[in-house]
Residue frames as qw, qx, qy, qz and C-alpha x, y, z in Angstrom:
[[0.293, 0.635, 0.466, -0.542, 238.07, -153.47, 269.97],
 [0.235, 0.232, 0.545, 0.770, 237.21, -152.95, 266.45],
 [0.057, 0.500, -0.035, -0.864, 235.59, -149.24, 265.46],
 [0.346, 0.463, 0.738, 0.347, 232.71, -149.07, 263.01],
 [0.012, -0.399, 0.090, 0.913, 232.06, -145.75, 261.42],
 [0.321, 0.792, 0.520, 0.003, 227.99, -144.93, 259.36],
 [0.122, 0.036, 0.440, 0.889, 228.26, -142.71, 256.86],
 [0.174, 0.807, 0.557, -0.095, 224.50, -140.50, 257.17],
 [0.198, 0.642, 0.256, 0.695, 223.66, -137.52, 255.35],
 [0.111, 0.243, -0.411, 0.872, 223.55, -134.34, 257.30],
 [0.474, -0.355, -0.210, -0.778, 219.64, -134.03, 256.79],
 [0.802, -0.254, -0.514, -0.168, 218.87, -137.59, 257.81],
 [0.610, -0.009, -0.555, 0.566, 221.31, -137.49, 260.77],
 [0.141, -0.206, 0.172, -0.953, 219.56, -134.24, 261.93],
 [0.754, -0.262, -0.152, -0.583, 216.10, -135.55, 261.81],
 [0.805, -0.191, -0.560, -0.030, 217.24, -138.81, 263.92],
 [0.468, -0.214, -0.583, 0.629, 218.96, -137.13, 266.50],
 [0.237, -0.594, -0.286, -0.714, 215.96, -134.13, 266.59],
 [0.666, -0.699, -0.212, -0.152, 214.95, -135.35, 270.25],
 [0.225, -0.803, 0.499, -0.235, 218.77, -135.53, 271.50],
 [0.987, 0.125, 0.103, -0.005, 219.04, -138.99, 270.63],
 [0.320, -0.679, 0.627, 0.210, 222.62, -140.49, 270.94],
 [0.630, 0.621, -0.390, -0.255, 222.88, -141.37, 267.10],
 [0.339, 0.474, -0.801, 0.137, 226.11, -143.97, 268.08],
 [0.292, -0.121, 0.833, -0.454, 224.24, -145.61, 271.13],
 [0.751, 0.347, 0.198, -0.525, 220.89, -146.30, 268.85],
 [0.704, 0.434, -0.511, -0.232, 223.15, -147.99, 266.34],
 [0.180, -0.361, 0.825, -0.395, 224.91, -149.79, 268.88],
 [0.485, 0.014, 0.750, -0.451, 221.75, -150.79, 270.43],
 [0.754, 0.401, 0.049, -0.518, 220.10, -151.74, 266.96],
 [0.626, 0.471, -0.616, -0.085, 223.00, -153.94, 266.17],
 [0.057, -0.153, 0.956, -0.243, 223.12, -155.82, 269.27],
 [0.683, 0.105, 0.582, -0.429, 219.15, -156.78, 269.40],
 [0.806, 0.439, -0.262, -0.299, 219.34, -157.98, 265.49],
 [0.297, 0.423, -0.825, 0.228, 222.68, -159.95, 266.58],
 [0.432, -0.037, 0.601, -0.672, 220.10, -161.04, 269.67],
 [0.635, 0.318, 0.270, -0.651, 217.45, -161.88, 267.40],
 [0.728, 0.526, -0.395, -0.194, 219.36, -163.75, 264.77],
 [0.939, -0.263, -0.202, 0.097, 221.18, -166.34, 267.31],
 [0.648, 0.386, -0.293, 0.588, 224.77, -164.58, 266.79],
 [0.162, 0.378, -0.561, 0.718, 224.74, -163.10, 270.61],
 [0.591, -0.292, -0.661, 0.359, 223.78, -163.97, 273.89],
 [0.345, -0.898, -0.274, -0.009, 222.61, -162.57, 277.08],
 [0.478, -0.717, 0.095, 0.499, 225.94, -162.02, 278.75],
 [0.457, 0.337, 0.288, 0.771, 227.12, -160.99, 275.21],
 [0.100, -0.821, -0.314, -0.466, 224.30, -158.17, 275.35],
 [0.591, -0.749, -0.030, 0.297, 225.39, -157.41, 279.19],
 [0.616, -0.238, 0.316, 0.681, 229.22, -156.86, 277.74],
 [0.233, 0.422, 0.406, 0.776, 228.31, -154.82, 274.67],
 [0.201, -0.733, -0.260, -0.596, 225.64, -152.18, 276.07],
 [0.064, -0.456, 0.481, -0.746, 227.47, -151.76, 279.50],
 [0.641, -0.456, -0.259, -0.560, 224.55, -153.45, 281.31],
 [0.042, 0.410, -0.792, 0.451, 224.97, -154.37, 284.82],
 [0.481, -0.043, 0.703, -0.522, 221.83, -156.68, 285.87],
 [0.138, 0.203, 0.839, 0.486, 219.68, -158.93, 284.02],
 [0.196, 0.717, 0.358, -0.565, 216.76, -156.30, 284.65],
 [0.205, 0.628, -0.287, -0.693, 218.27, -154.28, 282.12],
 [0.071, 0.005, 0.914, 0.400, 219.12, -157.04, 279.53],
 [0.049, 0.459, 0.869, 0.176, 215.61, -157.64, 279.65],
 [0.011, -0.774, -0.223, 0.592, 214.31, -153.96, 279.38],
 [0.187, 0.485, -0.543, -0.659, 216.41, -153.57, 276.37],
 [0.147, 0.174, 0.923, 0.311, 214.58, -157.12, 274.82],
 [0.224, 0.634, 0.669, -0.317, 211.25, -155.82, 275.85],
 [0.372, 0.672, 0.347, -0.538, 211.90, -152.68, 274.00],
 [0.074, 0.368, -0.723, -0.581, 213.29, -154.22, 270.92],
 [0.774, 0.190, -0.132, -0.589, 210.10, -156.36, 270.61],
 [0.417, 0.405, -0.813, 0.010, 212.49, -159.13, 271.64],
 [0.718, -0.405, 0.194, -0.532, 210.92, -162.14, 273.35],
 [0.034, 0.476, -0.877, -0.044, 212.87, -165.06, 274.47],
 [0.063, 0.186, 0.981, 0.003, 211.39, -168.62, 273.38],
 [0.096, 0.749, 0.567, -0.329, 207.74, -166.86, 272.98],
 [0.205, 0.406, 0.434, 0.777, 206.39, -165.17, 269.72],
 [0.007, 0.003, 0.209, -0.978, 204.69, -161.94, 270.45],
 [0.605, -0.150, -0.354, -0.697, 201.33, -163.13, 269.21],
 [0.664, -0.191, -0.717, 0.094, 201.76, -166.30, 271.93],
 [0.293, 0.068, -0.466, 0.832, 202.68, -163.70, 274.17],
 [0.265, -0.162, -0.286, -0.907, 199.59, -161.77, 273.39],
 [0.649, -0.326, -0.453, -0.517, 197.29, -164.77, 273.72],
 [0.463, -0.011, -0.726, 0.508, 198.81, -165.67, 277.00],
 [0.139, 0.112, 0.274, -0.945, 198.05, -161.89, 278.47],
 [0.658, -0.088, -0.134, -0.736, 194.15, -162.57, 277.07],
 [0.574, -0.016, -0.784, 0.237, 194.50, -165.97, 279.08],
 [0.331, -0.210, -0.643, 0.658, 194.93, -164.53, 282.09],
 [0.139, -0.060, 0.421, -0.895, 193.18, -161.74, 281.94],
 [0.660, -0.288, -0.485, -0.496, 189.46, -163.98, 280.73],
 [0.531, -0.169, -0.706, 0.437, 191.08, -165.89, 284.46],
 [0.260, -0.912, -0.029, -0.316, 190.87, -162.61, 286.01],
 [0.853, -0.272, -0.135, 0.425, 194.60, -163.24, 286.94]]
């Protein structure tokens, strides 16, 4: 296991964990969806790094990273106004 260690000012490190925000699990999770998003990990990578235990989650954590698999957000978009002109 290699140990990575941020260096944040106090201020800035206050204001990001203001809501109770787990400061080490946001970086975490912001370095596995750019690793995601750039080609250099995989589902069952993501499943191994962030503890996940189903592919629900996996795909809970894409959705809210803005992460769509094979399918730009703006295709995504015109899909959902597809269906809904279908009334589907």
């Amino acid at each position: 296991m290699m140990n990575v260690t941020v260096t944040l000012p106090d201020d800035i490190a206050t204001r990001l964990a203001a809501d109770g925000a787990d400061l080490a699990r946001q970086a975490l999770e912001a370095l596995a969806a750019e690793g995601y998003r750039a080609g250099r990990l995989t589902r069952p990578d993501l499943r191994q790094l962030l503890g996940f235990e189903t592919g629900h989650e996996i795909d809970g954590f894409l959705k809210t990273h803005d992460i769509y698999d094979g399918i730009t957000l703006e295709e995504l978009n015109r899909q959902v106004e597809t269906l809904d002109r279908l009334g589907l």
